[in-house]
C-alpha positions as MATLAB code, in Angstrom:
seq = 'XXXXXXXXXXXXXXXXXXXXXXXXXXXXXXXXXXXXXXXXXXXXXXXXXXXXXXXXXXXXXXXXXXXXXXXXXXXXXXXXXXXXXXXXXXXXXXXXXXXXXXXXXXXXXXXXXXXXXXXXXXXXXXXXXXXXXXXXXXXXXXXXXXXXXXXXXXXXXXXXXXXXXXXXXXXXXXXXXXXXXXXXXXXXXXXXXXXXXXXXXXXXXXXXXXXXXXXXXXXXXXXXXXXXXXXXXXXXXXXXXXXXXXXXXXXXXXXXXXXXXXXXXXXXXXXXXXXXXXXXXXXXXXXXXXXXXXXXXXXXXXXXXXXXXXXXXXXXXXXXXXXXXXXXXXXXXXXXXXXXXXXXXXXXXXXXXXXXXXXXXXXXXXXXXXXXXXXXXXXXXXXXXXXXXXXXXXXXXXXXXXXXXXXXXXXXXXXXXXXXXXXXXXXXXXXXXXXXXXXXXXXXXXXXXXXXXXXXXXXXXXXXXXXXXXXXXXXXXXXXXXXX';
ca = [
       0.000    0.000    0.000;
       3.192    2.830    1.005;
       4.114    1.476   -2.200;
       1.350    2.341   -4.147;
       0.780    5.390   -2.819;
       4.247    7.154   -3.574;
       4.138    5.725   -7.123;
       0.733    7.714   -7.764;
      -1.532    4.332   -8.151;
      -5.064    5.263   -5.984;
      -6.847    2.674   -7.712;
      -5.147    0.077   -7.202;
      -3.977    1.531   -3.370;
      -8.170    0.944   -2.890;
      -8.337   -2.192   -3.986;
      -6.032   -3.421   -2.059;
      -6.701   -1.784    0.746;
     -10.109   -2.974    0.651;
      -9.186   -6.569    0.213;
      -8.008   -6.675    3.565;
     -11.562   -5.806    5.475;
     -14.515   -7.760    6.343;
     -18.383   -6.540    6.003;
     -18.263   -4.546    9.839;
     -19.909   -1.323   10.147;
     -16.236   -0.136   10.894;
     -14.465   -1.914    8.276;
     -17.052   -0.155    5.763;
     -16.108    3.372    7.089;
     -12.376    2.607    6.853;
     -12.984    1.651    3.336;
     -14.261    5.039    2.670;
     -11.170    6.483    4.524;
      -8.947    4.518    2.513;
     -11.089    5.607   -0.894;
     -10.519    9.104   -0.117;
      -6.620    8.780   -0.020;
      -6.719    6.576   -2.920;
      -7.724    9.457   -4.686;
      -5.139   12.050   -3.041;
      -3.011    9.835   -4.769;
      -4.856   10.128   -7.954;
      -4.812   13.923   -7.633;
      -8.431   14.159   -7.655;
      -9.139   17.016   -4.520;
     -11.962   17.326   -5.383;
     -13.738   14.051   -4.539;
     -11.003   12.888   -1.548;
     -13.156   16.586   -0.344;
     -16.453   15.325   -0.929;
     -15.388   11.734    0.451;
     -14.097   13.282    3.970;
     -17.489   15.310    4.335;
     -19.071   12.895    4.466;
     -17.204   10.361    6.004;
     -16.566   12.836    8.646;
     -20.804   13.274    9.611;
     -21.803    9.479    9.362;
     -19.143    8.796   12.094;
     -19.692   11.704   14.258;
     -19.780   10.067   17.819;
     -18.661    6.975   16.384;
     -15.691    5.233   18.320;
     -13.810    5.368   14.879;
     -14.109    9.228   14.879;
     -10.223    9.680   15.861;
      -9.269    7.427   13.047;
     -11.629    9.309   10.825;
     -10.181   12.480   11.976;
      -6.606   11.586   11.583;
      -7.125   10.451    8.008;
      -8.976   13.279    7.241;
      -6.615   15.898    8.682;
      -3.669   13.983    6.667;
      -5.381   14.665    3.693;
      -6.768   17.852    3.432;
      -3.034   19.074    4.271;
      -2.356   18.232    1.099;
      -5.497   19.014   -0.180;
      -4.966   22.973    0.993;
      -1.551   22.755    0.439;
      -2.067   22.216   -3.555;
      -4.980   24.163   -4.112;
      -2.796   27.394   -2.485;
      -4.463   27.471    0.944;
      -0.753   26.999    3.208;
      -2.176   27.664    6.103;
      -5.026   25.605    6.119;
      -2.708   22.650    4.721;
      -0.598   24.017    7.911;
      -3.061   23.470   10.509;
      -4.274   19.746    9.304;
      -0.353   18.703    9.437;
       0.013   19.620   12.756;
      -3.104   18.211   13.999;
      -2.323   14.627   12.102;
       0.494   14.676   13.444;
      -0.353   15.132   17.239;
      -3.155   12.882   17.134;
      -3.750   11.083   20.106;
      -3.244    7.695   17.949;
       0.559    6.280   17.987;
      -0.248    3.401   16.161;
      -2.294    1.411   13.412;
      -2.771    4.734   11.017;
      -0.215    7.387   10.839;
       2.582    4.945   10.409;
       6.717    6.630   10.269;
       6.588    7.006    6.979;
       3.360    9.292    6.677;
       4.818   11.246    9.658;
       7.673   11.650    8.144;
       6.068   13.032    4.800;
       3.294   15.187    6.713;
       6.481   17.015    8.403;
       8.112   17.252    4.994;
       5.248   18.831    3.705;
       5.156   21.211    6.947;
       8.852   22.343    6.099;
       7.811   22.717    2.256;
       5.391   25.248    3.573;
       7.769   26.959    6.454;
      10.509   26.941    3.126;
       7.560   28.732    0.951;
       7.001   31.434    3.275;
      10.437   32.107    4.662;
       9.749   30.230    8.292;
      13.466   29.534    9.561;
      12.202   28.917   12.885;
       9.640   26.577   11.501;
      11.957   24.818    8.952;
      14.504   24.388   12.097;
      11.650   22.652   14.117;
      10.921   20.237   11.160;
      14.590   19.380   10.859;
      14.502   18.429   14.290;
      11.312   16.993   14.287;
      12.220   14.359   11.184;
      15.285   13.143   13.045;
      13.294   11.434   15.829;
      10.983    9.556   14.104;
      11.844    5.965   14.359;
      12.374    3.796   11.378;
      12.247    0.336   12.485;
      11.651   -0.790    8.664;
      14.729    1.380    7.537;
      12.467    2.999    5.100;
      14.223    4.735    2.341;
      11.286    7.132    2.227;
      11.663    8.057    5.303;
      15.624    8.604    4.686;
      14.188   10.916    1.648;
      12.425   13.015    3.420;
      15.164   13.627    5.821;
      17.574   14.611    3.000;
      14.751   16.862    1.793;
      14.400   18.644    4.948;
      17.806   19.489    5.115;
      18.673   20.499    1.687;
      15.664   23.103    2.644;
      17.176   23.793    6.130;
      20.785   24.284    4.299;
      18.963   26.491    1.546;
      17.434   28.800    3.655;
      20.840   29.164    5.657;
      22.677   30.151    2.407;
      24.541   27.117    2.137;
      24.185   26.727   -1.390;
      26.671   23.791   -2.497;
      25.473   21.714    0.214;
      21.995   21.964   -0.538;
      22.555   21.892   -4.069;
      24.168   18.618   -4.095;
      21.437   17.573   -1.411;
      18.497   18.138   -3.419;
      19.849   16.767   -6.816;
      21.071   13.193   -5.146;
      17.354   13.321   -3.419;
      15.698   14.074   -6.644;
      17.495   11.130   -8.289;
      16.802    8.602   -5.706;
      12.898    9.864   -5.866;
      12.723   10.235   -9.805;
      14.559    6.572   -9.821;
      11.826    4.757   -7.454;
       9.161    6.390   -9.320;
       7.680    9.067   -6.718;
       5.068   11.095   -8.704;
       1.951   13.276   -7.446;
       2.221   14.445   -3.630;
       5.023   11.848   -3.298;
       6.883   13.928   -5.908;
      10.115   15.606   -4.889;
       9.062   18.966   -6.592;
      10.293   20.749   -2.817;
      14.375   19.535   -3.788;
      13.424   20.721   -7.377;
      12.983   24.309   -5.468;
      15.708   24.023   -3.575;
      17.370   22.675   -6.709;
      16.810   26.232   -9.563;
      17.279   28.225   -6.135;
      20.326   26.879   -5.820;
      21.083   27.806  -10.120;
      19.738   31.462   -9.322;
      22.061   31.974   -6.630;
      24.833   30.413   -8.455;
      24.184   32.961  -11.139;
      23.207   29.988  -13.628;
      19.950   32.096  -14.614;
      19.481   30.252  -18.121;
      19.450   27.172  -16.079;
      17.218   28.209  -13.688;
      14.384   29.928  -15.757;
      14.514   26.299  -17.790;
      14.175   23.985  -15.066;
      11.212   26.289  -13.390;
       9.331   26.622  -16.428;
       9.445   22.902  -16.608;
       8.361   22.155  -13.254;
       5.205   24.853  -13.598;
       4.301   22.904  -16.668;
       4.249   19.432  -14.931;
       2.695   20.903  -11.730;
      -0.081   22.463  -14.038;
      -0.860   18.785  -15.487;
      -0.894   16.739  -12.078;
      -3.370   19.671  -11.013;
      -1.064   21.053   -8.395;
      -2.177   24.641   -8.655;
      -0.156   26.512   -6.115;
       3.422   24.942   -7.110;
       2.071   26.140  -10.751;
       1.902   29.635   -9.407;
       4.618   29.422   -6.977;
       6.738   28.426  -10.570;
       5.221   31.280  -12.002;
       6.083   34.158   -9.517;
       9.677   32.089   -9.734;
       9.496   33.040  -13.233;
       9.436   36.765  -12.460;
      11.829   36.638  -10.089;
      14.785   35.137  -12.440;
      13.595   36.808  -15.858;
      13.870   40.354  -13.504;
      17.754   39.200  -13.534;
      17.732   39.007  -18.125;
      18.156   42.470  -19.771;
      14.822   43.083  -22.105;
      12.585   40.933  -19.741;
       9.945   43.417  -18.924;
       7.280   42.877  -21.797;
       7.898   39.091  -20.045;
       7.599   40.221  -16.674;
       4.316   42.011  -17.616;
       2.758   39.870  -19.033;
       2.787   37.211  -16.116;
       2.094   39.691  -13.743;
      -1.093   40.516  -15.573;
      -1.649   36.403  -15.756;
      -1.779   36.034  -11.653;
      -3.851   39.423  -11.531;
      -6.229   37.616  -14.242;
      -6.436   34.094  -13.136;
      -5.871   34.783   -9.283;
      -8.108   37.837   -8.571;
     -10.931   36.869  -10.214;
     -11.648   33.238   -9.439;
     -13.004   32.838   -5.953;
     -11.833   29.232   -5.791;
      -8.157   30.886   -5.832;
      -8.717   33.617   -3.149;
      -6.094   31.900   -0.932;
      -3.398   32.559   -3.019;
      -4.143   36.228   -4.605;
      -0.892   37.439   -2.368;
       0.958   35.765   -4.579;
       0.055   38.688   -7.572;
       1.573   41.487   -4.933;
       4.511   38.413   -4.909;
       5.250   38.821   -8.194;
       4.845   42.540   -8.218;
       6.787   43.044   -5.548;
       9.482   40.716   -6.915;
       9.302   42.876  -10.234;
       9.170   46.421   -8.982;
      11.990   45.477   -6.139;
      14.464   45.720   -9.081;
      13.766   49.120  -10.036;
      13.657   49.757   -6.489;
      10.272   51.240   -6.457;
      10.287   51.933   -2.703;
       6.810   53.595   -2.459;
       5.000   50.950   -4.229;
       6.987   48.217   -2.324;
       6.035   49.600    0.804;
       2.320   49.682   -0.215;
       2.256   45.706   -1.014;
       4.183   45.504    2.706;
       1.462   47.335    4.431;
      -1.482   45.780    2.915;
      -0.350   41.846    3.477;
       0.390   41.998    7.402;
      -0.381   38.491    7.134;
       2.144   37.100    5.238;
       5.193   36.502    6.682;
       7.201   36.282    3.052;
       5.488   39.138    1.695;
       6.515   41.106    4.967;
      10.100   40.194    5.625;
      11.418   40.186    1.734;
       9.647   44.035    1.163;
      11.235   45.528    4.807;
      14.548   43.930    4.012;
      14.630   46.196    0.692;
      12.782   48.822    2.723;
      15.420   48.371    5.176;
      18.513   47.897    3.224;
      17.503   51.147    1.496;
      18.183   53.385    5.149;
      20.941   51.235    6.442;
      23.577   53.236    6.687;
      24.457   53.312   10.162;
      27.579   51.541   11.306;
      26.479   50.577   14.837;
      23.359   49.298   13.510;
      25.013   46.816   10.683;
      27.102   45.678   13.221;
      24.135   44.566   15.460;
      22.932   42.258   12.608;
      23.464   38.862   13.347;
      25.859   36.384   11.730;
      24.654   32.789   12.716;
      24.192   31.594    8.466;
      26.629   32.271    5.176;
      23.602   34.244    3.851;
      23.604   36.627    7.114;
      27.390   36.799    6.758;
      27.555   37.885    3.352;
      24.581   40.801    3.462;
      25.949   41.793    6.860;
      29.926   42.600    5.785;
      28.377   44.071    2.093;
      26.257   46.356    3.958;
      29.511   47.363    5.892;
      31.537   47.198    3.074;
      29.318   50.103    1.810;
      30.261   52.804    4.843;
      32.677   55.234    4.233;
      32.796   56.115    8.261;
      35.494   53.347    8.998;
      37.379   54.431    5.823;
      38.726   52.183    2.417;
      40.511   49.727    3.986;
      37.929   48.438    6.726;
      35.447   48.816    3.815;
      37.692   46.586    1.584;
      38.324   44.442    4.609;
      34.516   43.807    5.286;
      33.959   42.622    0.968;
      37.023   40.535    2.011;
      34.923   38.696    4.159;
      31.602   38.918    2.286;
      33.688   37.716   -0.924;
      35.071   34.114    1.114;
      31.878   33.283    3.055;
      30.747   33.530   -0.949;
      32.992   31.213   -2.132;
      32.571   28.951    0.249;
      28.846   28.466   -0.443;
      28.662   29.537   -4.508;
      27.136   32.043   -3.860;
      27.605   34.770   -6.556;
      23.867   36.758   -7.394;
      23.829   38.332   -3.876;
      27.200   40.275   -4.983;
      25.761   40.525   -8.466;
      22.654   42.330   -7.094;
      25.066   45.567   -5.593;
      25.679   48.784   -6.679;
      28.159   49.370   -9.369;
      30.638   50.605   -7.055;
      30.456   47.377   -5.373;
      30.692   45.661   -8.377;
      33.672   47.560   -9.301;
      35.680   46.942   -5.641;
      34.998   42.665   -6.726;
      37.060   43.278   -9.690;
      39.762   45.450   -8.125;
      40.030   42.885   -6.026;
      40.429   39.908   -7.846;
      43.500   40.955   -9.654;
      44.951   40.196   -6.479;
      43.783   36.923   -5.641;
      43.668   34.081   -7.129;
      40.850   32.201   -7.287;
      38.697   30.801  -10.130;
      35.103   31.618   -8.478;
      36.447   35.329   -8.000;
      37.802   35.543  -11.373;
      34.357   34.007  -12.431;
      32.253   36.924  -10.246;
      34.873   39.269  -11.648;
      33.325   38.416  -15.373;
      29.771   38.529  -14.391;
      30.194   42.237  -12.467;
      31.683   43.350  -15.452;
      29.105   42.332  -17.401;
      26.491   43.404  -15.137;
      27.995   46.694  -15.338;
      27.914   47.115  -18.828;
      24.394   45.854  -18.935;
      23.473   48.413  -16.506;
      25.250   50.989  -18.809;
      24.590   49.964  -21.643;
      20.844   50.385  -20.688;
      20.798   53.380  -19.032;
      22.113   55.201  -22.376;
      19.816   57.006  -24.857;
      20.475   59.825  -26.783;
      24.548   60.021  -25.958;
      23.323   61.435  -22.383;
      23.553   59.628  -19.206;
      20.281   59.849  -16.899;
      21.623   61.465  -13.381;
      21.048   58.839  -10.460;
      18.609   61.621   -9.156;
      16.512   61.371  -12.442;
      16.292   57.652  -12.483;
      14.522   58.148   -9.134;
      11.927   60.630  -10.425;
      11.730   58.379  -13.313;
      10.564   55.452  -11.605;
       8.319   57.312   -9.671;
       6.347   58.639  -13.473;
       4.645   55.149  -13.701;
       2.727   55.216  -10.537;
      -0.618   57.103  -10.342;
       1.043   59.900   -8.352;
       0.578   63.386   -9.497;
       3.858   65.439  -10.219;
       3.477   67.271   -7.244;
       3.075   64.418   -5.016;
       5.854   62.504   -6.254;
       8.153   66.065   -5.746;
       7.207   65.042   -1.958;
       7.677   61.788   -1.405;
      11.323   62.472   -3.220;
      11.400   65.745   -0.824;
      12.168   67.746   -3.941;
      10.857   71.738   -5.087;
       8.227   71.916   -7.461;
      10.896   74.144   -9.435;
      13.795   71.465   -9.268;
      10.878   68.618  -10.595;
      10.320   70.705  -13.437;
      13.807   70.885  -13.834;
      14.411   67.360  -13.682;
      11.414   66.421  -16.047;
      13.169   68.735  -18.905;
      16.041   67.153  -18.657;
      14.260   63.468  -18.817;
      12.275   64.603  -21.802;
      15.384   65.489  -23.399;
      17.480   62.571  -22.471;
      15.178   59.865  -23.273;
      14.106   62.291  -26.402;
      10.110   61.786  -25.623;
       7.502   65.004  -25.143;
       5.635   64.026  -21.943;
       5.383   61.756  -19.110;
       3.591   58.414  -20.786;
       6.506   58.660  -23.199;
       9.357   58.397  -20.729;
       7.347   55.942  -18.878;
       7.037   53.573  -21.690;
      11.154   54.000  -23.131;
      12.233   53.578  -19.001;
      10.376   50.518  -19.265;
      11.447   49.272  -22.599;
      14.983   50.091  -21.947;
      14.825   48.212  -18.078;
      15.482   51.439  -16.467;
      12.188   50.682  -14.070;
];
């Protein structure tokens, strides 16, 4: 029966599960329960739904109620969990997996893949804490049968765990030996290890490999969008946005799949659980033109969502930091808080060039040890331009690699943010990407604490720049050129 139901046969799991009872009143209810997961396994939500209902009110008082509610709570986890509702799919985990029954239903193996599912979710929405317990949690299940399942979904946990601390190699190599073993025994559906395949074109973003990335997520949305899986589809899709952000002349792109969750998510009631995902995506999008005030917006309105709230304060935050004594308070317990702490300080002038160039020192070897390269890619050209200063003096093959890309990203950056032979100031990019929101002139001169007289000033010399007549104009050419 485990067997069945990781290689995605709920047919076949019911029939065989049913061979094993006898005509009793409970027998026929557990054949019900076991008719519901048969088709979880099949993918079909919809009916396990309709089975639990009603499974669920014909044993109401029933001695068999716990069982009923144990099964019932194991499903509809990963009911929720695929049809976008997380913290529904949250709340059933945990309660299958406190039940009050130890034995005879929610054997190791479905523990073990009910708190794999919990740390897919805690991975989703940026739940360290979370993801930490689940780590823990996975490690003292026993395994009597040494299950190789259950061996699986300890792997997976940690490649997560490892991901989320910015260890990058190791959870790189963690997830793709996982995803073979999986792939190998045939583990489809729910049982599929699409969580390492996250962890996995993570992994290729961070190492800078965007081709590779942008391939193997489109791929995964596709398959997630045939097994019916609707929220890894999305989740693939706002992953979309997020890499093709990083590929020059990727807007018209961006757009349009912006416009796709606004469409499909907004507008169908069934999907209402997952419409944060559109301010996801737009956040995602508008965080590389640094759109602060329409960032901040998309923060304020999802208080709810912990993702949503910690990724649009950290640019918030990383847009003010500029105090030493503050950076320095930052913790350093992970690679990833390593690295953003000593770039941040790598960026003050108060300690002088050489503690700044001792701080990117730092930054630049925690790097290397992990692969990771698109956090450093991400910085400010005169970031950019310290990397390649400096690795003319060591020698090292990732550096020299880094070194390539920052050029590169430089000239991109340059290379876009040339018109008519004239170079928009730093100070008219900014009033630039404020001429797509529905602020009036006036109101954007305030938010940028700037005179009406030195706008107009500012908006002459964009108009002549960009060699348009009005604001739609320079709107449209900012965005064509990836300047917002």
């Amino acid at each position: 029966m485990a067997e069945l139901s990781l290689t995605g046969q709920g047919k076949e799991f019911i029939e065989y599960a049913k061979s094993s009872l006898d005509e009793s009143e409970n027998s026929l209810f557990m054949a019900r329960g076991f008719e519901a997961i048969g088709n979880l396994i099949d993918l079909d939500f919809r009916k396990c739904t309709t089975l639990l209902d009603e499974l669920e009110k014909s044993t109401k008082g029933n001695p068999i109620e716990v069982w009923v509610d144990q099964i019932s709570n194991l499903c509809r986890a990963y009911v929720n969990f695929h049809s976008g509702n997380h913290q529904l799919a949250l709340k059933h985990a945990e309660i299958s997996i406190n039940s009050p029954i130890k034995s005879g239903t929610l054997d190791p193996m479905d523990r073990g893949r009910l708190i794999r599912l919990v740390a897919c979710i805690a991975l989703v929405t940026s739940d360290t804490n979370k993801l930490n317990e689940c780590a823990e949690d996975i490690l003292h299940i026993d395994n009597p049968d040494n299950l190789s399942v259950l061996d699986q979904a300890k792997s997976a946990i940690k490649s997560m765990q490892l991901l989320s601390q910015g260890e990058y190699k190791k959870a790189y190599e963690l997830a793709k030996s996982t995803i073979a073993l999986e792939e190998a025994s045939g583990r489809v559906g729910i049982a599929s290890p699409f969580d390492c395949r996250f962890v996995l074109i993570r992994c290729l973003y961070e190492f800078s490999m965007i081709d590779e990335a942008l391939d193997e997520m489109v791929k995964l949305g596709k398959e997630a969008q045939e097994n019916r899986m609707i929220f890894i589809n999305y989740l693939c899709l706002v992953g979309e946005i997020r890499i093709l952000s990083r590929i020059p002349n990727s807007q018209d792109k961006i757009s349009t799949k912006v416009a796709r969750l606004r469409n499909e998510l907004l507008l169908d009631p069934d999907l209402k659980a997952m419409t944060w995902l559109v301010d996801l995506g737009e956040l995602l999008a508008k965080n590389q033109s640094k759109d602060l005030g329409r960032i901040d917006t998309i923060v304020k309105r999802n208080p709810e969502i912990q993702y949503l709230q910690q990724l649009g304060k950290s640019v918030l935050r990383n847009s003010k930091l500029s105090d030493v004594s503050e950076i320095k308070k930052l913790s350093e317990n992970t690679p990833h808080e390593v690295i953003r702490k000593n770039l941040a300080l790598a960026k003050i002038k108060d300690e002088g060039a050489k503690k700044q160039r001792e701080y990117l020192k730092i930054a630049l070897a925690k790097g290397e040890e992990v692969g990771a390269q698109e956090i450093f890619l991400r910085q400010e050209n005169s970031t950019l331009e310290a990397i390649i200063d400096l690795s003319s003096t060591k020698k090292s093959i990732w550096l020299e690699s880094l070194s390539r890309l920052a050029i590169d990203r430089i000239q991109e950056r340059n290379r876009l943010m040339k018109f008519t032979g004239e170079q928009l100031t730093g100070r008219e990019i900014e009033v630039l990407r404020y001429l797509v929101s529905e602020n009036s002139i006036s109101e954007i001169g305030q938010i940028l604490h700037i005179s009406k007289n030195t706008m107009k000033t500012h908006l002459r010399n964009i108009y002549k720049k960009l060699g348009v007549s009005g604001r739609g104009e320079a709107a449209k050419k900012a965005k064509e050129n990836l300047i917002i």
